[in-house]
N, C-alpha and C positions, 0 to 999 in steps of 0.2 A: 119278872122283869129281866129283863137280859143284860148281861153284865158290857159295860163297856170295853172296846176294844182300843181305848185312845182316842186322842183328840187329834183331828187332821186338819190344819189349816189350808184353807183355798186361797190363793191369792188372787182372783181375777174381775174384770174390769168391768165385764158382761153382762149384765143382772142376768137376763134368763137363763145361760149360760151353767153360773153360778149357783142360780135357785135350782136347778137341775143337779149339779154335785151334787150339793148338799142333799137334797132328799135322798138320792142314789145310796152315799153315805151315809144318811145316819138309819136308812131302812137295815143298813148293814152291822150296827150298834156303834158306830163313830160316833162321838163327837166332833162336832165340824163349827168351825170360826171363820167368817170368813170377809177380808180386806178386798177393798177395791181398786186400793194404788200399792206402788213398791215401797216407798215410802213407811204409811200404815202397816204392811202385811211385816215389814224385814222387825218393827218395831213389837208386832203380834207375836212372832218368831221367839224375838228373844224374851217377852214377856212371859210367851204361856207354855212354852218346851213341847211344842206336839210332838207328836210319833211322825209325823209325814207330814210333807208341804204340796200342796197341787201346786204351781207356779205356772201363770199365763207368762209369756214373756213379752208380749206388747204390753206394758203397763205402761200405765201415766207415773208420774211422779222419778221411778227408779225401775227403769223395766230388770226383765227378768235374768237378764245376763249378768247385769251391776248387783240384783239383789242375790243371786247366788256366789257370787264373788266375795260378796261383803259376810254371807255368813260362812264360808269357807275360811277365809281370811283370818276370821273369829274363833276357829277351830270350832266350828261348829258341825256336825257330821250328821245331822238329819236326816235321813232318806228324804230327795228331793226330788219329784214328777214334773217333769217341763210339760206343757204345754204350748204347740207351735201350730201359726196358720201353714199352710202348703209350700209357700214361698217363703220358706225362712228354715232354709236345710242349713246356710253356714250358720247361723244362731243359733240354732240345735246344736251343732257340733261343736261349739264355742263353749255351748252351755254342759254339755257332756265332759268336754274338758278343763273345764274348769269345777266339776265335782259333783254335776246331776248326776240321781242314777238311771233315771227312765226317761225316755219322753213320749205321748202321743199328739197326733196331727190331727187336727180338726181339718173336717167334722170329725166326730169318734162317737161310740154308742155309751153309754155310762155305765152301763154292766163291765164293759171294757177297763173304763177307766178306776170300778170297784175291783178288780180282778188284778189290775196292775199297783193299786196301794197295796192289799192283802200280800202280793210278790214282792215289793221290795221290803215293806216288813217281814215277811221271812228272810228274804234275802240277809236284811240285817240282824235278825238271829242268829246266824251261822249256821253253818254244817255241822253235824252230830261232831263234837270234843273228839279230836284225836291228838296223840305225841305230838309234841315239837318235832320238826323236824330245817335239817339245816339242806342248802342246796347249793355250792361253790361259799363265796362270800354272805350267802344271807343265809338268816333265821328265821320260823314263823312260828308264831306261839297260837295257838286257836283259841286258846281258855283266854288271854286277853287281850285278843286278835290284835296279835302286834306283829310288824314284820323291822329285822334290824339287818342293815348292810354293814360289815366291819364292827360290829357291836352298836352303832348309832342307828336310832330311831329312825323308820321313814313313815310321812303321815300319807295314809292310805284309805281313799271314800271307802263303804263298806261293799260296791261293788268290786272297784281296783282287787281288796283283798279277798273277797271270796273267789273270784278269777284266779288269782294267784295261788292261793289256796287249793282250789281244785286241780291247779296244774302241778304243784308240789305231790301233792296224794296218788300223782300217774306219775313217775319220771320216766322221760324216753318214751310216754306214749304218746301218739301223734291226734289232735281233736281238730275235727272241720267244725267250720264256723256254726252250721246247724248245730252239732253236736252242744259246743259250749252254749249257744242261744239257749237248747232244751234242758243241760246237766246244771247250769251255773245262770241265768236266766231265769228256769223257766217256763220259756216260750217255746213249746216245742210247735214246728211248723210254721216258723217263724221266719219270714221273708228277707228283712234286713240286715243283712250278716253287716253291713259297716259299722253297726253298733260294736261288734267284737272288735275291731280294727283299731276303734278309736281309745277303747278302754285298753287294747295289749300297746297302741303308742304314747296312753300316758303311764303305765304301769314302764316302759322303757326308759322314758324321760325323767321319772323320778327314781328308779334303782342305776340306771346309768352303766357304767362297763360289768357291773355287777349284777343285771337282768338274766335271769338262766333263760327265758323265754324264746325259743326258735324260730322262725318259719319258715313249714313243711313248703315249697310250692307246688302249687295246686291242689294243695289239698287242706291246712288249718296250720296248729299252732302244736307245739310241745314245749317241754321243762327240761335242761339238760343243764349240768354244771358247763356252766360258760368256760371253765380253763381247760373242759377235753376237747 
């Protein structure tokens, strides 16, 4: 019997849609729970602690924007997979910034969609334990991935900090947006660089004049103490 790799709650609306996750995933040894409003699924959430949330964001009841808000809000830091129709790029982005870490557009293939849970659970494993290390005003602890500006806490999704992270571990090296999609991601070969964009403007927005974060133009992103 093959051992369980966690429980993945689906949130969506779709039966066949859904009955399709789910087999996807549990062929993969998940177990899978799965709600058909925001409502139900934000309550499944806080009741059963999965490992990952698939999230349609048209729900009924408390679509997917309010339900990731709500468990963000909660300090709740689950890796969380948006699911988005074609026509709904500012809701994607909405939902990125407010503390999803992936999303796919339907249609999508399910092998895909198994491929990108298995990713953001690693992703929220971290990077092999290395030292502390400090960068202008901030600190970043890997062993209990924490990052502190001036000595005080900033709460950081677990992509925000592995981003971070990786850029701490290069200072003064310069990565295009392929680059971080494949090093920090992932996704190598990976099309949509505005994913990085969206994750280095709220990684700005929450350290503040205190962000070591650069950008190269034309070329990506680096780490450099912000006071040289």
């Amino acid at each position: 019997m093959t051992e369980s790799r966690g429980l993945v709650l689906v949130v969506e609306d779709e039966r066949h849609i859904a009955d399709v996750q789910r087999l996807y995933l549990a062929r993969e040894g998940f177990g899978v729970h799965v709600e058909a409003d925001g409502t139900a699924g934000l309550a499944a959430a806080r009741r059963m602690h999965p490992v990952a949330i698939v999230l349609d964001i048209g729900l009924p009841g408390l679509d997917g924007i309010a339900f990731c808000k709500a468990l963000r809000d909660a300090g709740d830091w689950t890796p969380v997979l948006l699911v988005t129709a074609r026509g709904e790029e500012a809701d994607r982005i909405l939902g990125l910034e407010l503390g999803a870490d992936d999303y796919l557009t339907k249609p999508f293939s399910p092998r895909e969609l198994v491929a990108r849970v298995k990713t953001v659970l690693r992703r929220a494993a971290g990077p092999p334990v290395r030292p502390a290390g400090t960068v202008g005003r901030l600190g970043l602890d890997p062993v209990s991935r924490t990052v502190r500006r001036d000595g005080e806490p900033v709460e950081l999704t677990t992509t925000e900090f592995n981003l971070l992270a990786h850029l701490f571990r290069h200072p003064g090296q310069v990565f295009t947006r392929e680059q971080l999609l494949a090093q920090v991601w992932g996704y190598p070969g990976y099309r949509d660089t505005r994913m990085v964009d969206v994750f280095v403007s709220q990684l700005r927005a929450k350290l503040g004049d205190a962000s070591p974060i650069r950008t190269v133009r034309g070329v990506g992103y680096s780490a450099t103490d912000p006071r040289t």
